[in-house]
PDB file of N, CA, C and O in Angstrom:
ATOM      1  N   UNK A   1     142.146  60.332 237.249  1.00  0.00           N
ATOM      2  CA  UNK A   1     142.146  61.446 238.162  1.00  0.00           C
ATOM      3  C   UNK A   1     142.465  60.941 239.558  1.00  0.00           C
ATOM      4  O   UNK A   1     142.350  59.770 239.921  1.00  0.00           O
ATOM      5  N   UNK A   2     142.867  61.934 240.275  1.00  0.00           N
ATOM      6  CA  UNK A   2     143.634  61.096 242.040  1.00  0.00           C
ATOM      7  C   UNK A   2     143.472  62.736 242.817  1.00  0.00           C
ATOM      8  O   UNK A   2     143.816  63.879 242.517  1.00  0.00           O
ATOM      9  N   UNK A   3     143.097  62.398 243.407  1.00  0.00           N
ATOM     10  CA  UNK A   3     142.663  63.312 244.829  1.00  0.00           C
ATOM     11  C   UNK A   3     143.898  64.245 245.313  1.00  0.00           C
ATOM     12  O   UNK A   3     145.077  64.059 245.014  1.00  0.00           O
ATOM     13  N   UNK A   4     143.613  64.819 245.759  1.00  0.00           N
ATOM     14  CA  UNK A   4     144.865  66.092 246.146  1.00  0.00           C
ATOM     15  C   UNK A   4     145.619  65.695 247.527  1.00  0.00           C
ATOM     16  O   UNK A   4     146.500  66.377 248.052  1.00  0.00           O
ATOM     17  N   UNK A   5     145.139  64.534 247.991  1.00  0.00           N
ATOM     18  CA  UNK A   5     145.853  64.025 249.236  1.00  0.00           C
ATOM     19  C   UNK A   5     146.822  62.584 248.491  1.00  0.00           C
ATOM     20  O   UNK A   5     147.914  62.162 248.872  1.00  0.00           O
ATOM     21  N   UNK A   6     146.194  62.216 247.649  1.00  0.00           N
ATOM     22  CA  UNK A   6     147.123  60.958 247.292  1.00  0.00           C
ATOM     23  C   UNK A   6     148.499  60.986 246.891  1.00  0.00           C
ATOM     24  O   UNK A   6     149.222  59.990 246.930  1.00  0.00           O
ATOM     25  N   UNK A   7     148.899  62.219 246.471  1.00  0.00           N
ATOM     26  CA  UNK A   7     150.235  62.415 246.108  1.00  0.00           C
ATOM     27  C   UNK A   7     150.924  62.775 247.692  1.00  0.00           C
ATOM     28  O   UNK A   7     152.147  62.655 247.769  1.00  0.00           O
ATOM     29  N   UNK A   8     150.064  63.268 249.111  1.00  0.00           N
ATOM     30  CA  UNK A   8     150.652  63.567 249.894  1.00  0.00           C
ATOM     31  C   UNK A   8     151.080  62.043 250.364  1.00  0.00           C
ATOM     32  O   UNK A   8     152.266  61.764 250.534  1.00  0.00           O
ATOM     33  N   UNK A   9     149.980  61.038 250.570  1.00  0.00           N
ATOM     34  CA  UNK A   9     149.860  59.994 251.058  1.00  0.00           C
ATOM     35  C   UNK A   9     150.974  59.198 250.294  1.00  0.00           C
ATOM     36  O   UNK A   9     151.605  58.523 251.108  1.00  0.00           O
ATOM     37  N   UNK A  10     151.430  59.043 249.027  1.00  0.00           N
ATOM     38  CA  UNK A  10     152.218  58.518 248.192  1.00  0.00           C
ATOM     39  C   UNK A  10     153.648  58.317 248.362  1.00  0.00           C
ATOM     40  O   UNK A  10     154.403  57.372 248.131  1.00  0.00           O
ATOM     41  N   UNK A  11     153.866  60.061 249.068  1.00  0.00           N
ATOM     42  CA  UNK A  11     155.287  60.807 249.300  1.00  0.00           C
ATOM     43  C   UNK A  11     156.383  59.532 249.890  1.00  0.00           C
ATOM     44  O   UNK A  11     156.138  59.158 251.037  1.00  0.00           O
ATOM     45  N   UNK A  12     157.404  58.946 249.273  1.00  0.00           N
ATOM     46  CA  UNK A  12     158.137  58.783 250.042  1.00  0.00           C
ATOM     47  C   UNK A  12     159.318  59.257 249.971  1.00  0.00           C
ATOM     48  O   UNK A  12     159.642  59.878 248.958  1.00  0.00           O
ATOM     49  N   UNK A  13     160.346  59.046 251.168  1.00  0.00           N
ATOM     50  CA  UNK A  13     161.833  59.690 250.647  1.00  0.00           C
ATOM     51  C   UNK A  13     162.266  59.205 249.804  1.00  0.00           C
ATOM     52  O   UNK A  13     162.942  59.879 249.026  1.00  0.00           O
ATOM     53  N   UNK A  14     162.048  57.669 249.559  1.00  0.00           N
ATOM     54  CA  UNK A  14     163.306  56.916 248.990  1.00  0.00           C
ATOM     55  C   UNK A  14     162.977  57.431 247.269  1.00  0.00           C
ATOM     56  O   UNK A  14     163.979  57.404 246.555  1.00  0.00           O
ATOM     57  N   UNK A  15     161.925  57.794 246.724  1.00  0.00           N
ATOM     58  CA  UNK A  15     161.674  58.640 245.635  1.00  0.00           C
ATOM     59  C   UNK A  15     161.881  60.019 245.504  1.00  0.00           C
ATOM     60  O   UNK A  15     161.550  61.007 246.161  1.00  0.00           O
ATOM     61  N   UNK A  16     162.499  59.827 244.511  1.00  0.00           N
ATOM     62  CA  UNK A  16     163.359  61.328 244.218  1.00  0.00           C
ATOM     63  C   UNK A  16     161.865  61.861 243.691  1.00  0.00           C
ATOM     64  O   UNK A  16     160.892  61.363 243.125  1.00  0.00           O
ATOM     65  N   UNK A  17     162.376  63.570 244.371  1.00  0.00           N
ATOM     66  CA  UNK A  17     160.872  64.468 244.040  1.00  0.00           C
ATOM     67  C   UNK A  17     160.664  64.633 242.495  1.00  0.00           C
ATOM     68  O   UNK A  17     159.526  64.650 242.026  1.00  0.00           O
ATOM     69  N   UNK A  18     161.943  64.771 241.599  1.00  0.00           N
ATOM     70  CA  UNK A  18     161.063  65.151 240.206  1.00  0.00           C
ATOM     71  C   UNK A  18     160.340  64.021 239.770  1.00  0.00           C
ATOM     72  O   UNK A  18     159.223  64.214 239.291  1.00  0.00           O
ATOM     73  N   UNK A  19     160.841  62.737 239.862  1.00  0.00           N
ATOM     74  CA  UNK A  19     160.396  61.483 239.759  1.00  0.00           C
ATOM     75  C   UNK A  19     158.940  61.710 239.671  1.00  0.00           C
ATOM     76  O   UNK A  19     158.328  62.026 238.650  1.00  0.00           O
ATOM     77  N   UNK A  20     158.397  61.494 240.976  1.00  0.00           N
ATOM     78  CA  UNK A  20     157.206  61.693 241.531  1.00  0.00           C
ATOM     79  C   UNK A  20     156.401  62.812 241.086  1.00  0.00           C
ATOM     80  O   UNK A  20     155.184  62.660 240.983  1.00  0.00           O
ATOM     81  N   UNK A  21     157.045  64.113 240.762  1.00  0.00           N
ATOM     82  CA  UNK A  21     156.538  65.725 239.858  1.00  0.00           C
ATOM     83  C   UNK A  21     156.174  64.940 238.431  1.00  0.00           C
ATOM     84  O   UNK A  21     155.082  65.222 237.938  1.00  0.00           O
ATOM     85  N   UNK A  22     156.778  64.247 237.932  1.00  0.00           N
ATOM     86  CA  UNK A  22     156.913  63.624 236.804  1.00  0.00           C
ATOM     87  C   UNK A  22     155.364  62.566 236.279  1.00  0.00           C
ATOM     88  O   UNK A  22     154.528  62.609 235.377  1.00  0.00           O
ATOM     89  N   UNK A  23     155.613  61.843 237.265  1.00  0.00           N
ATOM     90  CA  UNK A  23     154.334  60.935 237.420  1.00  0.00           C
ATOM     91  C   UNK A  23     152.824  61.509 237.439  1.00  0.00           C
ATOM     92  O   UNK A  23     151.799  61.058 236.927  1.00  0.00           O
ATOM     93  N   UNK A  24     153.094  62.846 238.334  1.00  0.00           N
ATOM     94  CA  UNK A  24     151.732  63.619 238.526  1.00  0.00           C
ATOM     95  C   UNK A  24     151.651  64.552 238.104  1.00  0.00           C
ATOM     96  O   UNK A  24     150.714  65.274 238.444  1.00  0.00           O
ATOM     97  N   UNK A  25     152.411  64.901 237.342  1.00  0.00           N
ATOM     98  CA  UNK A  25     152.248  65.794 236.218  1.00  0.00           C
ATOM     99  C   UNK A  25     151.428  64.884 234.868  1.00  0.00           C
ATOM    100  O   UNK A  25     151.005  65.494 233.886  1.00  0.00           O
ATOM    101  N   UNK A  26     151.325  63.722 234.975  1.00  0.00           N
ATOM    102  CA  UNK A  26     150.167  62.929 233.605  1.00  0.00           C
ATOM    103  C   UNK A  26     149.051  62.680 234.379  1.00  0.00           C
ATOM    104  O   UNK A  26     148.283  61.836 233.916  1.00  0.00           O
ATOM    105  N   UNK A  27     148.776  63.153 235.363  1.00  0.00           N
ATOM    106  CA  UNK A  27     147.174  62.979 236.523  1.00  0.00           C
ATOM    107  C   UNK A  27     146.756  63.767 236.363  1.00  0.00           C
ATOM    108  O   UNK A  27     147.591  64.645 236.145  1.00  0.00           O
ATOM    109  N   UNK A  28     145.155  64.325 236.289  1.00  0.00           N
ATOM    110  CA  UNK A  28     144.728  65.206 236.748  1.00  0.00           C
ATOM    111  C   UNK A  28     144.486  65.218 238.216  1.00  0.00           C
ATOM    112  O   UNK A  28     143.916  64.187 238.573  1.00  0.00           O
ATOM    113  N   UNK A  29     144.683  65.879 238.982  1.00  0.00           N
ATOM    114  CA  UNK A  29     144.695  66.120 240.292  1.00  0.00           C
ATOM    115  C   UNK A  29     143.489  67.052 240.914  1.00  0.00           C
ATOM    116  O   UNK A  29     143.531  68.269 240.733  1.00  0.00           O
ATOM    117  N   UNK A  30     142.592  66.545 241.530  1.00  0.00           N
ATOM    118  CA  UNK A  30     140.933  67.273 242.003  1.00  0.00           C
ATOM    119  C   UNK A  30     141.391  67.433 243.069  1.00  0.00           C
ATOM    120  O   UNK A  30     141.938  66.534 243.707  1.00  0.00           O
ATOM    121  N   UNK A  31     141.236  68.732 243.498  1.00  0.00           N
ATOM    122  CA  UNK A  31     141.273  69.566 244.791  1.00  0.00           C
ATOM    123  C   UNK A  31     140.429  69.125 245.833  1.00  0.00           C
ATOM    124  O   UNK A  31     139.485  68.434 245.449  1.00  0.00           O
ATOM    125  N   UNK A  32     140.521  69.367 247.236  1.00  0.00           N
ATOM    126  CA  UNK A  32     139.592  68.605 248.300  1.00  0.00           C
ATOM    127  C   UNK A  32     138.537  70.177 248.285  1.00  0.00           C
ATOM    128  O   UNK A  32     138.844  71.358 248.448  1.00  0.00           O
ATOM    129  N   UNK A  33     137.118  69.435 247.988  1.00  0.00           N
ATOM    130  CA  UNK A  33     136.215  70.666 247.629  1.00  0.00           C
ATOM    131  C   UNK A  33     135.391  70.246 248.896  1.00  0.00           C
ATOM    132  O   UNK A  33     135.278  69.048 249.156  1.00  0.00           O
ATOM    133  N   UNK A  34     134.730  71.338 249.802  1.00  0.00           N
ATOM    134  CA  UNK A  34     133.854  71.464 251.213  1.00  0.00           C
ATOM    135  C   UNK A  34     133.088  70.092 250.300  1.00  0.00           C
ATOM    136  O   UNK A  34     133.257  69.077 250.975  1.00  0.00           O
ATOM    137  N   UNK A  35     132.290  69.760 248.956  1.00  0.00           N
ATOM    138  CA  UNK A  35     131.654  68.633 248.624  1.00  0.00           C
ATOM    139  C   UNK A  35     132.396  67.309 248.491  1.00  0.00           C
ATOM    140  O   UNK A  35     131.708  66.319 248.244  1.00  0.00           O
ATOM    141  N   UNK A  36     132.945  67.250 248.546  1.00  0.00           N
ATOM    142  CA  UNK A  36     134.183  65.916 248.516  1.00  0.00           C
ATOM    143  C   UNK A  36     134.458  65.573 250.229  1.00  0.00           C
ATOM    144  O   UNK A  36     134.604  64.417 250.625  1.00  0.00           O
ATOM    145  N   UNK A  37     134.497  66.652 251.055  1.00  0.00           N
ATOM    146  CA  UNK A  37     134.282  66.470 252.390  1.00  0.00           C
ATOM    147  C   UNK A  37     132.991  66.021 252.951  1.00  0.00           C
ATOM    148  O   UNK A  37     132.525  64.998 253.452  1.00  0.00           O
ATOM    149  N   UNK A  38     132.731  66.836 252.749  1.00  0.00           N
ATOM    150  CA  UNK A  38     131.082  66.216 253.221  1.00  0.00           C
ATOM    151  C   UNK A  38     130.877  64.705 252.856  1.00  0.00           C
ATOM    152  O   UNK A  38     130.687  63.746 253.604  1.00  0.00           O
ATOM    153  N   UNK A  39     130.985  64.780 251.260  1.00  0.00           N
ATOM    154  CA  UNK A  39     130.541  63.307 250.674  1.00  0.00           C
ATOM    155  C   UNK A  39     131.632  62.195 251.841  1.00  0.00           C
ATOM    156  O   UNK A  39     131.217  61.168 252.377  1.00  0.00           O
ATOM    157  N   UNK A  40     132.512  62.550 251.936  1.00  0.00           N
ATOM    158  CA  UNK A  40     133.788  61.763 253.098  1.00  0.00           C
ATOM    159  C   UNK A  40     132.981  61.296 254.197  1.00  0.00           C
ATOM    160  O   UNK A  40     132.584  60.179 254.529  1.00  0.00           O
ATOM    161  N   UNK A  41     132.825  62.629 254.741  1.00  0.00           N
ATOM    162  CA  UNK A  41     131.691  62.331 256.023  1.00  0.00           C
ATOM    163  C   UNK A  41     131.185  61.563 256.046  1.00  0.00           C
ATOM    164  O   UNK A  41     131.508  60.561 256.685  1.00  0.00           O
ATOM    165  N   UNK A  42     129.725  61.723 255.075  1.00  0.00           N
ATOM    166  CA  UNK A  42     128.370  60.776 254.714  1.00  0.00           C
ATOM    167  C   UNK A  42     129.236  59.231 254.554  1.00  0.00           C
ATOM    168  O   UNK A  42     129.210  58.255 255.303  1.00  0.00           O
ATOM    169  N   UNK A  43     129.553  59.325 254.016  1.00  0.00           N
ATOM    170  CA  UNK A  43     130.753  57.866 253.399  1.00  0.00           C
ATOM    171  C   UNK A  43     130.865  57.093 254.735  1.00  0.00           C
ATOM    172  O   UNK A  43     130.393  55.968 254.897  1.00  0.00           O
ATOM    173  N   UNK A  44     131.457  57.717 255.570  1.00  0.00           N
ATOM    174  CA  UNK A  44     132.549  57.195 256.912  1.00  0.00           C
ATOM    175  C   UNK A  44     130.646  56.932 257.506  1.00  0.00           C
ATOM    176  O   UNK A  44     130.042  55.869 257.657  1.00  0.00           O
ATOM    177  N   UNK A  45     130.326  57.877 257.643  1.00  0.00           N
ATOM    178  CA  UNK A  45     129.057  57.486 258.909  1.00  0.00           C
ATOM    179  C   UNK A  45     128.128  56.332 258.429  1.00  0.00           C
ATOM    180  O   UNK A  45     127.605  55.455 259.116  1.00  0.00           O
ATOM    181  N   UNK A  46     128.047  56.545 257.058  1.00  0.00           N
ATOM    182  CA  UNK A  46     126.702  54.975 256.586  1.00  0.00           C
ATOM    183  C   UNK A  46     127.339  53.966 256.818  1.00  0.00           C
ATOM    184  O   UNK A  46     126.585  53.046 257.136  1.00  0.00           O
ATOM    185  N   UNK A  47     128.850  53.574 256.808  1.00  0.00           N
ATOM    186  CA  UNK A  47     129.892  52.586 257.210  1.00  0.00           C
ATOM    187  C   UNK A  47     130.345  52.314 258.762  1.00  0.00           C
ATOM    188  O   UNK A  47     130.805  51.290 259.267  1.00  0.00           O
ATOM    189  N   UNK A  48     130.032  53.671 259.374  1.00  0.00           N
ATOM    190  CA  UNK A  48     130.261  53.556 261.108  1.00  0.00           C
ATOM    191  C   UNK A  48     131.480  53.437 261.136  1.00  0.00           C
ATOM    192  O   UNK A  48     131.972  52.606 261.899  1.00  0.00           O
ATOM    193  N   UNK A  49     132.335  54.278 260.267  1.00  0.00           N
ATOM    194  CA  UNK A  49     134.099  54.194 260.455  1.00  0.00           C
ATOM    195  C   UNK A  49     134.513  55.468 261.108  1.00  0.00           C
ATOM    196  O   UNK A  49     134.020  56.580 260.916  1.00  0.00           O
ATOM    197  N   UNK A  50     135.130  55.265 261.614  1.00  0.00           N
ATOM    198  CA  UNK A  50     136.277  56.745 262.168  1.00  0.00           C
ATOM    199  C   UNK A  50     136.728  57.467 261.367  1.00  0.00           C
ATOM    200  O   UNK A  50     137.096  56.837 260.375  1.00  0.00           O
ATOM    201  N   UNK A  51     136.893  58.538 261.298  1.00  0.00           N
ATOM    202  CA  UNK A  51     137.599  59.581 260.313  1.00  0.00           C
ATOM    203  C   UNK A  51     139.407  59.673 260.816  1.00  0.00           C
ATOM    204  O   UNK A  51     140.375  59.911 260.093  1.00  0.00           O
ATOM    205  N   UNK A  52     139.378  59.453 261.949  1.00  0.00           N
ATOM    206  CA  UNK A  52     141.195  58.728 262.461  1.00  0.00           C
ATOM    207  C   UNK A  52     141.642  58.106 261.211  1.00  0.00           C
ATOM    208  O   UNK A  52     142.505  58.394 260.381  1.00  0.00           O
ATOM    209  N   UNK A  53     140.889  57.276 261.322  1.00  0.00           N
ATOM    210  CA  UNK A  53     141.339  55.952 260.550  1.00  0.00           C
ATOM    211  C   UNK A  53     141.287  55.537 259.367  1.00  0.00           C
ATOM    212  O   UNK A  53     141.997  54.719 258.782  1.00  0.00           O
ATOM    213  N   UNK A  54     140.158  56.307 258.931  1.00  0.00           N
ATOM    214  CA  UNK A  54     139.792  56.132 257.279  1.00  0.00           C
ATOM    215  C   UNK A  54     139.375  57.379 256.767  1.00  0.00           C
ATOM    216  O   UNK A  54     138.428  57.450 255.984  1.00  0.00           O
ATOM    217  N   UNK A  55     140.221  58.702 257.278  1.00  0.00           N
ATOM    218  CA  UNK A  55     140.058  59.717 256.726  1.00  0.00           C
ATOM    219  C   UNK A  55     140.411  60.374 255.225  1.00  0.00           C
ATOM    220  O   UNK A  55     139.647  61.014 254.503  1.00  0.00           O
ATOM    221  N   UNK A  56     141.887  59.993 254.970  1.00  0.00           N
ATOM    222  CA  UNK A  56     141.983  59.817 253.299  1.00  0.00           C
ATOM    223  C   UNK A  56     141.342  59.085 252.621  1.00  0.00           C
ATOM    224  O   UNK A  56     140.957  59.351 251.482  1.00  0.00           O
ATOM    225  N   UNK A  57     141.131  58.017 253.251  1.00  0.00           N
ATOM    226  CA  UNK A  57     140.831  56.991 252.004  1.00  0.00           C
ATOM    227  C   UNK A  57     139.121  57.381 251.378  1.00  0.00           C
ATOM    228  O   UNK A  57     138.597  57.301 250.267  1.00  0.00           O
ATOM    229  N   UNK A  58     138.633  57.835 252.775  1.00  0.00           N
ATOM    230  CA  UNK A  58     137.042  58.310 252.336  1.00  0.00           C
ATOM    231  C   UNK A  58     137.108  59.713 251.538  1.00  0.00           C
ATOM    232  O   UNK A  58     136.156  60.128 250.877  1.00  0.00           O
ATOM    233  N   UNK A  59     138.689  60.598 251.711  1.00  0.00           N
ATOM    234  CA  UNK A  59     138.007  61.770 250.731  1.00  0.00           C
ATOM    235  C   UNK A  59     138.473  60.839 249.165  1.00  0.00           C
ATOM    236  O   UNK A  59     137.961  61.127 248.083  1.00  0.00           O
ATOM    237  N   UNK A  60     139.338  59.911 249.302  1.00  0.00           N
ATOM    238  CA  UNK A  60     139.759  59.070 247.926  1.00  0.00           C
ATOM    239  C   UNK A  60     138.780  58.535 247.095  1.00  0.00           C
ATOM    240  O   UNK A  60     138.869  58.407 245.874  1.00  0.00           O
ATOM    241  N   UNK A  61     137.565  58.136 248.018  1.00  0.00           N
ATOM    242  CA  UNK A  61     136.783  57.557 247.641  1.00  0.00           C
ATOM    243  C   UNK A  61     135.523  58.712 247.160  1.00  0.00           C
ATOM    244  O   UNK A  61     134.859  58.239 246.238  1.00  0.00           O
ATOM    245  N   UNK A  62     135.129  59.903 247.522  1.00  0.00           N
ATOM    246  CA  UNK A  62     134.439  60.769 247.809  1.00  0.00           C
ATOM    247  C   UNK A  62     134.927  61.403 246.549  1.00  0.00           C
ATOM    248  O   UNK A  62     134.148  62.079 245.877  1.00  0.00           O
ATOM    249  N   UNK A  63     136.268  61.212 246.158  1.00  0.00           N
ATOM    250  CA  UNK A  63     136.643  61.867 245.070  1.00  0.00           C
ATOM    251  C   UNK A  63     136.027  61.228 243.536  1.00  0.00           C
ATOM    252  O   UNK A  63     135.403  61.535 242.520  1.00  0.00           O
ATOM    253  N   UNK A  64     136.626  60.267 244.140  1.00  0.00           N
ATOM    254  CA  UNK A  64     136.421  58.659 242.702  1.00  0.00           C
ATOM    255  C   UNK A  64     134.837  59.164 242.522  1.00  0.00           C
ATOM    256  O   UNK A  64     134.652  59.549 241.368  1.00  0.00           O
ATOM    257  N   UNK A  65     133.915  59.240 243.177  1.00  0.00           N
ATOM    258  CA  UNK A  65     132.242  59.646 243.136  1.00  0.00           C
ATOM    259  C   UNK A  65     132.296  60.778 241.905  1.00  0.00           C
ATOM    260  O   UNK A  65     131.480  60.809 240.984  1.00  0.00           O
ATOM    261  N   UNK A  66     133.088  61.431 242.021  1.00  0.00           N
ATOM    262  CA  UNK A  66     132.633  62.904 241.087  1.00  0.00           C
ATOM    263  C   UNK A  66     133.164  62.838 239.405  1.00  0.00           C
ATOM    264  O   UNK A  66     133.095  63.656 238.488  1.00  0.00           O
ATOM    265  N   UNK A  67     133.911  60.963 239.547  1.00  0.00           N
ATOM    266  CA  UNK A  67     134.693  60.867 238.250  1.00  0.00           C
ATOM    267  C   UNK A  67     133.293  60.277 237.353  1.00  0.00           C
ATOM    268  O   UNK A  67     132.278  59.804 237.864  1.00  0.00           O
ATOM    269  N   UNK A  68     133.598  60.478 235.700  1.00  0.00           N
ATOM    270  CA  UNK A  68     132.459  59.894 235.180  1.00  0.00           C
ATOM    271  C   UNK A  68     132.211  58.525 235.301  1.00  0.00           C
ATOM    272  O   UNK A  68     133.184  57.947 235.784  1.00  0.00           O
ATOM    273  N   UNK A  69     131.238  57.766 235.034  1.00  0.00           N
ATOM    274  CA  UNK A  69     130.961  56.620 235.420  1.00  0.00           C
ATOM    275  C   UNK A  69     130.989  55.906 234.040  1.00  0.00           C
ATOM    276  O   UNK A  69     130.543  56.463 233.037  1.00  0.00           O
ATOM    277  N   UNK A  70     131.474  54.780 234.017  1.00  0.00           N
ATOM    278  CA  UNK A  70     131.835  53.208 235.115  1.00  0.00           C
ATOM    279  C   UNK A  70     133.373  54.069 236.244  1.00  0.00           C
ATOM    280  O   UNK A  70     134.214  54.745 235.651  1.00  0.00           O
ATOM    281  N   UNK A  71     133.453  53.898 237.576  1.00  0.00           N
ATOM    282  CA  UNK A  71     134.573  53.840 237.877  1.00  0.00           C
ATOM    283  C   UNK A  71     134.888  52.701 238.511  1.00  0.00           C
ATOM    284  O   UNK A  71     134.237  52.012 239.297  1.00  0.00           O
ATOM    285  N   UNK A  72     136.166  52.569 237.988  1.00  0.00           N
ATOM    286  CA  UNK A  72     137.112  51.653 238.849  1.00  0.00           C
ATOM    287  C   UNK A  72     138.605  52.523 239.431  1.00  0.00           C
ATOM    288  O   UNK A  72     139.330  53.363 238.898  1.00  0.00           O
ATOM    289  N   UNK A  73     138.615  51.899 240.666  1.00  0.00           N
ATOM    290  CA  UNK A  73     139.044  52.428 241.854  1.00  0.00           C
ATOM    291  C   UNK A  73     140.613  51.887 241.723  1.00  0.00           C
ATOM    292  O   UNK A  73     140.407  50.674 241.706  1.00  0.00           O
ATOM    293  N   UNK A  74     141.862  52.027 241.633  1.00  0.00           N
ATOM    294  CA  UNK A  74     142.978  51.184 241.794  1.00  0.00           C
ATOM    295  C   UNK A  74     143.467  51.558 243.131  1.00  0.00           C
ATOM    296  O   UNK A  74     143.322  52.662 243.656  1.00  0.00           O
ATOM    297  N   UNK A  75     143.976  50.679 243.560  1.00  0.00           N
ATOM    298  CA  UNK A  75     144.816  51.190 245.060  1.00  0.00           C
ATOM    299  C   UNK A  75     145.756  50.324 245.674  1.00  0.00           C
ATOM    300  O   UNK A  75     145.990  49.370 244.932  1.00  0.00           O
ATOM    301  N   UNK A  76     146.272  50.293 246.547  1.00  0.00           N
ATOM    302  CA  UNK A  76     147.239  49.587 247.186  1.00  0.00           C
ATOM    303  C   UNK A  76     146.392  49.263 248.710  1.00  0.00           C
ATOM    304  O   UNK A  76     146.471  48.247 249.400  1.00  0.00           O
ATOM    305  N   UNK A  77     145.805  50.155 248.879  1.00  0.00           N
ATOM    306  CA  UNK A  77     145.001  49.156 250.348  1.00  0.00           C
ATOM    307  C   UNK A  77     143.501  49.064 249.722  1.00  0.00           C
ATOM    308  O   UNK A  77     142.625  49.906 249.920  1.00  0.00           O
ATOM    309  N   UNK A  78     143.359  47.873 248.918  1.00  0.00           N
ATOM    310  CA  UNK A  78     141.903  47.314 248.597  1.00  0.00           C
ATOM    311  C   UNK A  78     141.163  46.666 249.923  1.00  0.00           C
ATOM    312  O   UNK A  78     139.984  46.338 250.056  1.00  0.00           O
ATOM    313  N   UNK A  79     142.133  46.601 250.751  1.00  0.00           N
ATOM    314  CA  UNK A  79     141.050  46.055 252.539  1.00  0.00           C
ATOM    315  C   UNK A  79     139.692  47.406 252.880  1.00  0.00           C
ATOM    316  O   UNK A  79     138.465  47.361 252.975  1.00  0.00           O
ATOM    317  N   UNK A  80     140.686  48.464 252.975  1.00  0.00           N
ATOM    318  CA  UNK A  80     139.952  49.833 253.295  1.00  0.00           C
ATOM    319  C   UNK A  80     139.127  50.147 252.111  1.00  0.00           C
ATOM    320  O   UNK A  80     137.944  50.386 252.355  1.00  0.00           O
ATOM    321  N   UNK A  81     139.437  50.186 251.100  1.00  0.00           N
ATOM    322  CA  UNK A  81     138.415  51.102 249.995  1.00  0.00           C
ATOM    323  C   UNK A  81     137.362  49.798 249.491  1.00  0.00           C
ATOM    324  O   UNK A  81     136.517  50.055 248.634  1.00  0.00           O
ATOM    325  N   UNK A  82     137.432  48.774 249.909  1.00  0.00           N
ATOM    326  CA  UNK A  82     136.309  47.849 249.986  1.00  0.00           C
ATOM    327  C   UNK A  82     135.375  47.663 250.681  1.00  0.00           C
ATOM    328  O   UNK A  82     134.193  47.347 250.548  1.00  0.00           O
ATOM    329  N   UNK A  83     136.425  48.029 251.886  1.00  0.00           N
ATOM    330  CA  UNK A  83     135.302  48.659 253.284  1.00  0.00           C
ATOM    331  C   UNK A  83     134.461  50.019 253.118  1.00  0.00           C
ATOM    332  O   UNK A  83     133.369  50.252 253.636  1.00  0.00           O
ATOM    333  N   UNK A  84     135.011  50.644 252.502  1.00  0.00           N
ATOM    334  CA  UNK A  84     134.169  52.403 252.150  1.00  0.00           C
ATOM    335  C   UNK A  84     133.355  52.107 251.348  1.00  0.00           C
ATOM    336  O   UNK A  84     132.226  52.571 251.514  1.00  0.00           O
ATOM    337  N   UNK A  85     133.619  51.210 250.155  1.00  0.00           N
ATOM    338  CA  UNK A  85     132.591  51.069 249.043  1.00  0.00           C
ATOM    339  C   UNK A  85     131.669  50.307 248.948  1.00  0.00           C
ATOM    340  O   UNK A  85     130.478  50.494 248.695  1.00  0.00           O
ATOM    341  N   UNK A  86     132.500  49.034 249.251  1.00  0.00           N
ATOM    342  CA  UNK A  86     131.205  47.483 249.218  1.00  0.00           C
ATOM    343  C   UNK A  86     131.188  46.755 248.007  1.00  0.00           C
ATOM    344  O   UNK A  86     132.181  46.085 247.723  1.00  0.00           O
ATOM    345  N   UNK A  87     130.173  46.783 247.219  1.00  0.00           N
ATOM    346  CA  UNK A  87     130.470  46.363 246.028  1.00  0.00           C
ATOM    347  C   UNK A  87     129.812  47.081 245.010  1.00  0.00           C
ATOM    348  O   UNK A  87     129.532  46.421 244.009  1.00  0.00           O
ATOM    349  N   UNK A  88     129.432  48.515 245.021  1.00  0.00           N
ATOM    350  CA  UNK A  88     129.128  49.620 244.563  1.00  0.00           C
ATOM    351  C   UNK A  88     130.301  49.990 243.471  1.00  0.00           C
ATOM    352  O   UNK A  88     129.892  50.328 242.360  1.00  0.00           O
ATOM    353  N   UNK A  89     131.572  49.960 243.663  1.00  0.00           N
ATOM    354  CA  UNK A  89     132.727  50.276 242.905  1.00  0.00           C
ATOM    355  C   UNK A  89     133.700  49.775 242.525  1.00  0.00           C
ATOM    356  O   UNK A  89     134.651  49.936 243.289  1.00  0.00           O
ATOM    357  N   UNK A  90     133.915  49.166 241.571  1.00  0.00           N
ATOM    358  CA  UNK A  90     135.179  48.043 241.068  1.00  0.00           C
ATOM    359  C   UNK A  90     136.458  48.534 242.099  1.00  0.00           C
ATOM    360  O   UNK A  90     136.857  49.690 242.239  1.00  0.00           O
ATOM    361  N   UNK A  91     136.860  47.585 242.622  1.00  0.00           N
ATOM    362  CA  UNK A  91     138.515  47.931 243.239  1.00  0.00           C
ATOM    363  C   UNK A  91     139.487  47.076 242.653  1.00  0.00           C
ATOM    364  O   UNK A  91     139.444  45.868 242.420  1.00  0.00           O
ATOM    365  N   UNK A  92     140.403  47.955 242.452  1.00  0.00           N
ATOM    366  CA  UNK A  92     141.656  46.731 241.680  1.00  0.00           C
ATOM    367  C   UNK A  92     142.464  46.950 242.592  1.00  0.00           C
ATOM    368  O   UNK A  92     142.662  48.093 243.003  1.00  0.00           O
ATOM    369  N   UNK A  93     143.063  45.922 243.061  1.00  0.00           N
ATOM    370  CA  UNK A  93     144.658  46.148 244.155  1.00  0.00           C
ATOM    371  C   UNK A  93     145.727  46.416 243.137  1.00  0.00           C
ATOM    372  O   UNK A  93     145.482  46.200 241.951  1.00  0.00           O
ATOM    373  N   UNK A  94     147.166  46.976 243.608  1.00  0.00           N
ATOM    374  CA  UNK A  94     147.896  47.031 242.780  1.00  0.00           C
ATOM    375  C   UNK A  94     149.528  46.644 243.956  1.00  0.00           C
ATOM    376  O   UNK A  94     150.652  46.597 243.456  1.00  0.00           O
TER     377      UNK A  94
END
């Protein structure tokens, strides 16, 4: 499952759109719910991070929370979602 911002965050030109329709069409895709925000919030403030700065990545992470458990997290910036998590949540770089 992947958050409803990650496909925004993902977007690039040099990928053709069905391509990309293609890919996330085999995701389930979770909507940003007022609880996935909040949980963002809480996230960013027990960490003392900016929401500037680590505003996707905390609803990314806020999301990953509502998946069943064991989760592991994949991502391309494992600096940031290591920083949101700690060692609470497997991160795989990719």
């Amino acid at each position: 499952m992947i958050s409803a911002l990650t496909p925004i965050e993902a977007q690039d030109v040099r990928t053709e759109p069905d391509r990309l329709r293609w890919y996330l069409s085999r995701l389930r895709i979770e909507p940003l719910t007022e609880e996935i925000g909040m949980a963002a919030i809480d996230l960013l403030r027990a960490r003392r991070l900016h929401g500037h700065r680590y505003a996707i990545d905390a609803v990314v992470a806020s999301t990953a929370l509502q998946a069943p458990k064991p989760v592991v997290l994949v991502t391309s910036d494992e600096d940031d979602m290591t920083t949101l998590w700690g060692k609470s949540v497997k991160v795989v770089a990719i």
